[in-house]
C-alpha positions in Angstrom: 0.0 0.0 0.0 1.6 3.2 -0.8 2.1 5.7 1.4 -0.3 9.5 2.1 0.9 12.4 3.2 1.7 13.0 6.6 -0.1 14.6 8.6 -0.4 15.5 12.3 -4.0 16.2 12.9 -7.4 15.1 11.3 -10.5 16.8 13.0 -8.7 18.8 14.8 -8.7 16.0 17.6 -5.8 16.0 20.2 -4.5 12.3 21.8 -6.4 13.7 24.8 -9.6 14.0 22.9 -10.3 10.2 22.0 -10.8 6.8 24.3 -8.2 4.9 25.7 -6.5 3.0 22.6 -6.7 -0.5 24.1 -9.0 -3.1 22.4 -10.9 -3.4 25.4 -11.7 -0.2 26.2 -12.2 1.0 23.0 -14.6 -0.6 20.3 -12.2 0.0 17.5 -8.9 -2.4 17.4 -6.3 -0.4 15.5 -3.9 -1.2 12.8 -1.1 0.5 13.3 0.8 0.8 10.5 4.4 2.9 11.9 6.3 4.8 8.9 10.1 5.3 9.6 10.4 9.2 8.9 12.9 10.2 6.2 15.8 11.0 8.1 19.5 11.1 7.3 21.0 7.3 7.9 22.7 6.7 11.0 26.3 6.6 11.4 26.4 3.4 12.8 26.4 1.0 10.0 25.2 -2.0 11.7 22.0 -0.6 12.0 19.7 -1.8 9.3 15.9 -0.9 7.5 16.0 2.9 8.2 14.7 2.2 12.0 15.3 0.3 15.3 13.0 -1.2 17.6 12.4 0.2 21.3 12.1 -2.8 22.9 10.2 -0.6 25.9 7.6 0.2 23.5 4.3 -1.6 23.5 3.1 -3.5 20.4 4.5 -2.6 17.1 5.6 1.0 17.4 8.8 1.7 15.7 10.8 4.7 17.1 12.9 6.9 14.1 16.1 8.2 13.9 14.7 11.7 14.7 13.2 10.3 17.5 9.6 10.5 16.5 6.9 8.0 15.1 4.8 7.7 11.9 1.5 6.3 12.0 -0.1 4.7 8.9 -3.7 3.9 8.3 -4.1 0.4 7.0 -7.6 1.4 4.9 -6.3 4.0 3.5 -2.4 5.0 3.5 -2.8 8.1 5.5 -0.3 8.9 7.6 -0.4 10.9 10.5 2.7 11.6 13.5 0.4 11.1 16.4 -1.2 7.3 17.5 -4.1 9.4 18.6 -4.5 11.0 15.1 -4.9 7.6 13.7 -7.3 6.5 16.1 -9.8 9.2 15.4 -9.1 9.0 11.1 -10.0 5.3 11.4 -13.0 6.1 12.6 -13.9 7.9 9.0 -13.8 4.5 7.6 -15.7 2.7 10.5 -18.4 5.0 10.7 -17.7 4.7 14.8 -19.2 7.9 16.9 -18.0 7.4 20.1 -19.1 10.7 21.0 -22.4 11.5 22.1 -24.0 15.0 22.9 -26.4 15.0 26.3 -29.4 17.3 24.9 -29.8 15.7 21.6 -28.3 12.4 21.5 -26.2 12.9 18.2 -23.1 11.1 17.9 -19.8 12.2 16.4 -16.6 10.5 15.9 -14.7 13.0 17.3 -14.5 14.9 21.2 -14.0 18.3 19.3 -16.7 18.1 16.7 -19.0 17.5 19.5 -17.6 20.6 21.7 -18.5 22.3 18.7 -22.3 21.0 18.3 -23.1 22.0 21.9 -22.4 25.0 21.2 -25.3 25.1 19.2 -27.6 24.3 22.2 -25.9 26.6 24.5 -25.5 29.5 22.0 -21.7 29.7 23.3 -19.8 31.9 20.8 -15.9 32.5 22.1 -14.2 33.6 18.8 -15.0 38.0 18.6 -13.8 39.6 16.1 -11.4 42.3 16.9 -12.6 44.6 14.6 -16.3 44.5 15.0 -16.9 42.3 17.9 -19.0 40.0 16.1 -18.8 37.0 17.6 -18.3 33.1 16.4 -18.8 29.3 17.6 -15.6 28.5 15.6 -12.7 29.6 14.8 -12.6 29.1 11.5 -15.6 31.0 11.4 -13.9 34.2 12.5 -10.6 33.9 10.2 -13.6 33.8 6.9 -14.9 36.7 8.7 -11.4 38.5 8.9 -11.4 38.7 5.6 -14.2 40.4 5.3 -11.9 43.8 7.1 -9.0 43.0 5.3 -9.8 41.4 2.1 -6.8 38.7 1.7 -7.7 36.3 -1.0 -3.8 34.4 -0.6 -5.2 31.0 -2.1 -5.5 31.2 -6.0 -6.9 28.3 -8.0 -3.6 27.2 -10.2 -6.4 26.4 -13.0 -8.8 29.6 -13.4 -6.9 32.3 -11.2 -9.9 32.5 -8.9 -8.7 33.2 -5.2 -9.7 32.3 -2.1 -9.4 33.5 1.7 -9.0 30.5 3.0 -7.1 27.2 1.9 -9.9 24.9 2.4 -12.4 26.8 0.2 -9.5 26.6 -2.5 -9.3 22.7 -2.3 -13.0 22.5 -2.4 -13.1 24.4 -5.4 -10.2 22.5 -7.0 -12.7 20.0 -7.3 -14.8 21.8 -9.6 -11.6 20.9 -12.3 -10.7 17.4 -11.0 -14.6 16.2 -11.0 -13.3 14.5 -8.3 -16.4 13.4 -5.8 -14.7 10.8 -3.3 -17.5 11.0 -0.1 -21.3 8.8 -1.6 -23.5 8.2 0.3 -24.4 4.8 1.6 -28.3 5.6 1.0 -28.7 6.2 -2.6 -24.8 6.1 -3.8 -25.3 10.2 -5.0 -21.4 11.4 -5.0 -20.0 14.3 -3.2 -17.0 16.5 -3.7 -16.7 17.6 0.3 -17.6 15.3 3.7 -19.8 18.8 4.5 -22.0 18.0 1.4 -22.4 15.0 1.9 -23.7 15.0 5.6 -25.9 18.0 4.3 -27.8 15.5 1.9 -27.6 12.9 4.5 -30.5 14.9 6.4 -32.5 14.5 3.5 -33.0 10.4 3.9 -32.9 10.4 8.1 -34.8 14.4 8.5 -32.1 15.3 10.7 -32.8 19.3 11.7 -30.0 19.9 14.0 -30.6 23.7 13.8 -33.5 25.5 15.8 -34.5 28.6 15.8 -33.8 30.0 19.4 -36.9 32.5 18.5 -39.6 30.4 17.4 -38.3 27.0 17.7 -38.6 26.2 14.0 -35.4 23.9 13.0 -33.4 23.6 10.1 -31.1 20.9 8.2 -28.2 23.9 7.0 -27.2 26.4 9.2 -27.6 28.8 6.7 -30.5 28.2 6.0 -31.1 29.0 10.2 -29.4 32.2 9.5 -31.3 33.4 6.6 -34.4 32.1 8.7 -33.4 34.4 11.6 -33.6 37.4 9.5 -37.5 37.4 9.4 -37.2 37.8 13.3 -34.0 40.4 13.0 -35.5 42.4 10.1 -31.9 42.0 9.2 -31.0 43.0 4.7 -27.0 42.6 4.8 -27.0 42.4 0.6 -27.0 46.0 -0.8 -27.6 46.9 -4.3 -24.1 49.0 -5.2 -26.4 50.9 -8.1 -29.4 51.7 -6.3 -28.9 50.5 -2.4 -32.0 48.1 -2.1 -31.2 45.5 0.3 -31.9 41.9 0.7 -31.8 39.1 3.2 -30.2 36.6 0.9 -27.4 36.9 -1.6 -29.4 35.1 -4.1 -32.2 37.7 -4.4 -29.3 40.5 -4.8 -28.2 38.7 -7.9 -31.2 38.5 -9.3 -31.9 41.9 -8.8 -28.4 42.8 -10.4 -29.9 41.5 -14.0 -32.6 44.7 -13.8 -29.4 46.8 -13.9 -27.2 45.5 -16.2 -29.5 43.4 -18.6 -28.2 40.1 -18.9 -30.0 36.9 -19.2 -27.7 33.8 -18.4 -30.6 31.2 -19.0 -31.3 30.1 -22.4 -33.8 27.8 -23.4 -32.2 24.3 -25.2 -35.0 24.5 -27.6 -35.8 28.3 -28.8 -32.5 29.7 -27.5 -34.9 32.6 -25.6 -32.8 33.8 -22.7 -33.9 35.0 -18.8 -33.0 36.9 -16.2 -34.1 33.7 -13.6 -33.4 30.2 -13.7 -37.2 29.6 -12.3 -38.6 31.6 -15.3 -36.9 29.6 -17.6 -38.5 26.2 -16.1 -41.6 27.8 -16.4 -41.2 28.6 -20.2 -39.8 25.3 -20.7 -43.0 23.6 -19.9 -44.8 25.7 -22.9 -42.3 23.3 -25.2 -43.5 19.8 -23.2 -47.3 21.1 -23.6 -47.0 21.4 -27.3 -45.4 17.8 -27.5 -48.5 16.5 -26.0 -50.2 17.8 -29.6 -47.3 17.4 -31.6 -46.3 14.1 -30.3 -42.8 14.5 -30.5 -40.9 12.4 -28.3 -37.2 14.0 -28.5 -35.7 11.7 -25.3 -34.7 8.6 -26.2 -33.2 5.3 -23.8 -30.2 4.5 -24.6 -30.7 1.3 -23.3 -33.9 0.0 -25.2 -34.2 3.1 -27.9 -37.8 4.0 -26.2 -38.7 7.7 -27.2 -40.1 10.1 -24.5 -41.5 13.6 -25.1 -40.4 15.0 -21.2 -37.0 14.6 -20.0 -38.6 13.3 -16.9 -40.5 10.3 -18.1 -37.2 9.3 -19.7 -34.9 9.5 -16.2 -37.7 7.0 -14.5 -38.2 5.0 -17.4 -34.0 4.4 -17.1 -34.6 2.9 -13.3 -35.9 -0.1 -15.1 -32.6 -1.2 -17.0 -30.3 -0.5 -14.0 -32.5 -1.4 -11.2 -31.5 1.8 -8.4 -35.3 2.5 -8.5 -39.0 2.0 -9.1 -40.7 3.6 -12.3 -42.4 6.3 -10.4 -46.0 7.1 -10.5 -46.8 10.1 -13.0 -44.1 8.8 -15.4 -45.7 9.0 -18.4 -44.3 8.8 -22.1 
């Protein structure tokens, strides 16, 4: 198995954040897998294999010239410096959550994601911003915020230029290129490009709404969502028109409103090439095009599979869970 980078933390979880290691006390038995770090060669040539055992070390642990220890994952490659480290990765391909919060009962895998969650239920926000005093549950949180004041973008995409304020949003966007989507999910096999999205969609098959609203108690699966939500009770419009200062509550409605001013039309139709300002005024034109194939009769969608003709683009994505079995013809799929 070939070796992953090395890397010394993975949620952000400490070796005093996780259950004792022993198979006893703890429900996962780990593989540990120790990588000799590249160091230079010792003098002493008797010394063989780029390492030497420490006989005073319990189980297979391998000590390095440099004096530390390299742990690798034995699902994956990944490597990480700290036993701990490992313990709490493995659990990623486990799907162990040790961790369970008190008010809710969710589980996590690890001590510091949870720390993080009850934070939700106790509205605890430590991280202020210097500059405004607006306050946040995480850190990370505050150093997007930061960037707000000072506008650093120092992560550019080495593909399209675009740049980034912080190094995670970079590599999510990387992505975008790659098509890479590593994280499915287990329920319907739908692929995801980030862990994030993929617990996001996750809500939609279990209903999970781990965000309330602390004024009327109405709860949400996306903390944004919660925050755009929250507005209705704050009467809050951060998103300001630069040409004639009307404000919205959501981003989304400020780009729409942008089109009035400057003209343009992104969403063309595939069949008449007519072009609009909204995507949801497109849909709604579309459908003048699937009425008229009811009289016409024409069937432009064909299967692949079987060569079966279907006049709505619909009819033909049911009609293809026949051939490969993921799901049931629906009801209301007609031809």
């Amino acid at each position: 198995m070939g070796k992953g980078p090395i890397t010394s933390a993975d949620c952000e979880v400490g070796e005093d954040d996780i259950t004792s290691e022993s198979s006893e006390d703890n429900p996962i038995t780990v593989k540990v897998h120790p990588i000799p770090s590249r160091a230079d060669p010792p003098s002493n040539p008797s010394i063989q294999g780029g390492s030497f055992h420490d006989h005073s070390s319990v189980g297979n642990q391998h000590t390095t010239y440099g004096g530390g220890e390299t742990f690798q994952c034995s699902e994956c490659g990944k490597c990480f410096t700290r036993r701990g480290t490992l313990t709490a990765h493995q659990r990623s391909h486990t799907g162990e959550r040790p961790f369970s919060c008190p008010e809710c009962g969710k589980c996590f895998s690890c001590k510091k994601i949870l720390i993080r969650h009850q934070r939700i239920h106790t509205g605890e926000k430590p991280y202020s911003c210097p500059e405004c005093g607006k306050c946040f549950t995480q850190k990370s949180g505050l150093i997007r915020h930061e960037s707000v004041h000072t506008g650093a973008k120092p992560f550019s995409c080495s593909v399209c230029g675009k740049c980034f304020s912080m190094k995670v949003t970079l590599t999510k966007h990387e992505k975008i290129h790659t098509g890479e989507k590593p994280y499915p999910c287990s329920e319907c096999g739908k692929c995801f490009s980030s862990g994030t999205n993929l617990v996001r969609h996750q809500r939609s098959h279990t209903g999970d709404r781990p965000y309330p609203c602390s004024e009327c108690g109405k709860s949400f699966a996306q903390k944004s969502y919660l925050v755009e939500h929250q507005r209705l009770h704050t009467g809050d419009h951060p998103f300001s028109c630069s040409e004639c200062g009307k404000c919205f509550t959501q981003k989304s409605h400020l780009v729409k409103h942008k089109t009035s001013h400057t003209g343009e039309k992104p969403f063309a139709c595939s069949v008449c090439g007519k072009c609009f300002t909204q995507k949801s005024v497109l849909v709604t034109h579309e459908r003048i095009h699937t009425h008229e194939r009811v009289h016409t009769g024409e069937k432009p969608y064909s299967c692949s599979e079987c060569g079966k003709q279907f006049s709505k683009k619909y009819s033909l994505i049911c009609h293809l869970g026949s051939h490969n079995g993921t799901a049931a013809p629906l009801s209301g799929c007609g031809s």
